[in-house]
C-alpha positions in Angstrom: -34.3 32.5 98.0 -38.2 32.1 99.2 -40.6 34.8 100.9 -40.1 33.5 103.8 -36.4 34.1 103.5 -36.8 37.4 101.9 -39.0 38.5 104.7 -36.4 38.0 107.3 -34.2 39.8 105.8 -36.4 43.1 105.4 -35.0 46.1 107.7 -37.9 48.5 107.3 -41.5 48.8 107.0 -41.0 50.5 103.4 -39.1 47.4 102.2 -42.4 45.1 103.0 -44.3 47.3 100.8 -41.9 47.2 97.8 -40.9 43.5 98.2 -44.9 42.6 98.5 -45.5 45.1 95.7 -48.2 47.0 97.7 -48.9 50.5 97.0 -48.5 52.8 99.8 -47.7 56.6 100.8 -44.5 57.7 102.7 -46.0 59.8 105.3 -48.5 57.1 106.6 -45.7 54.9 107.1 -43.4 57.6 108.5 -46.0 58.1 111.6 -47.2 54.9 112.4 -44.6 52.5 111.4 -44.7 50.0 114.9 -48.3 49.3 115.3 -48.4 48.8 111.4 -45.8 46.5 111.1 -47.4 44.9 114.7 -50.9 44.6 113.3 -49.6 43.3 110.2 -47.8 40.2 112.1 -51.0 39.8 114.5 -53.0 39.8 110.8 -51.0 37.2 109.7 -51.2 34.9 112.5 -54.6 33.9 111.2 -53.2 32.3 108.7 -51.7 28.8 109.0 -49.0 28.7 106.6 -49.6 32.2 105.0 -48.4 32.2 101.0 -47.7 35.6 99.0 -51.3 36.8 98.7 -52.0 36.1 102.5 -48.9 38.5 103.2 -50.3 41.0 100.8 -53.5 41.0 102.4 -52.4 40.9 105.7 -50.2 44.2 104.9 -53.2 46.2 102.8 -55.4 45.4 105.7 -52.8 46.8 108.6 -52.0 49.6 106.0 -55.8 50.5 105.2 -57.0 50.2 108.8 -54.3 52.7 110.5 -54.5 55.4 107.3 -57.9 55.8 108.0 -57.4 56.6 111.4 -59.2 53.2 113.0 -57.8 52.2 116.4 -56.8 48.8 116.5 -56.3 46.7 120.0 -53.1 45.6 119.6 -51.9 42.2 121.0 -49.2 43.2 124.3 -45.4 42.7 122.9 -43.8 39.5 124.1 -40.3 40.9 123.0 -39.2 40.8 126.7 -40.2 36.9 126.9 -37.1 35.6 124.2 -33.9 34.6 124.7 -32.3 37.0 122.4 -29.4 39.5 123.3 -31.2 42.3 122.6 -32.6 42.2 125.8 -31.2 44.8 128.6 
């Protein structure tokens, strides 16, 4: 199986962490889990075809940026713009 594949099949923002073996603390995760893992996605859209390391940065970035209490202008969610049937 390759990251890429791995990655989809991640469930939680912990499971990032461990799968891209970065270090992390529970409780920063436990309150801001959503604009994490949304900064980390609009981190790694700088990148064209991001490899391991890209991912790893992309995820210490998000992580360092919202434990120390920076505000980040997150891009708006275009969840309700897909096809998918998760949509109400």
């Amino acid at each position: 199986m390759n990251l890429m594949q791995e990655l989809e099949e991640l469930d939680c923002a912990e499971e990032f962490f461990e799968l891209l073996q970065v270090p992390y603390e529970a409780d920063v995760i436990n309150n801001k889990r959503v604009p994490l893992l949304q900064l980390f996605h609009q981190l790694l859209e700088q990148y064209n075809a991001p490899n391991l390391a890209d991912y790893q940065a992309a995820l210490t970035k998000a992580y360092c940026l919202l434990k120390h209490g920076v505000r980040v202008e997150l891009a708006a969610s275009t969840c309700a713009s897909c096809a998918s049937e998760c949509q109400v």
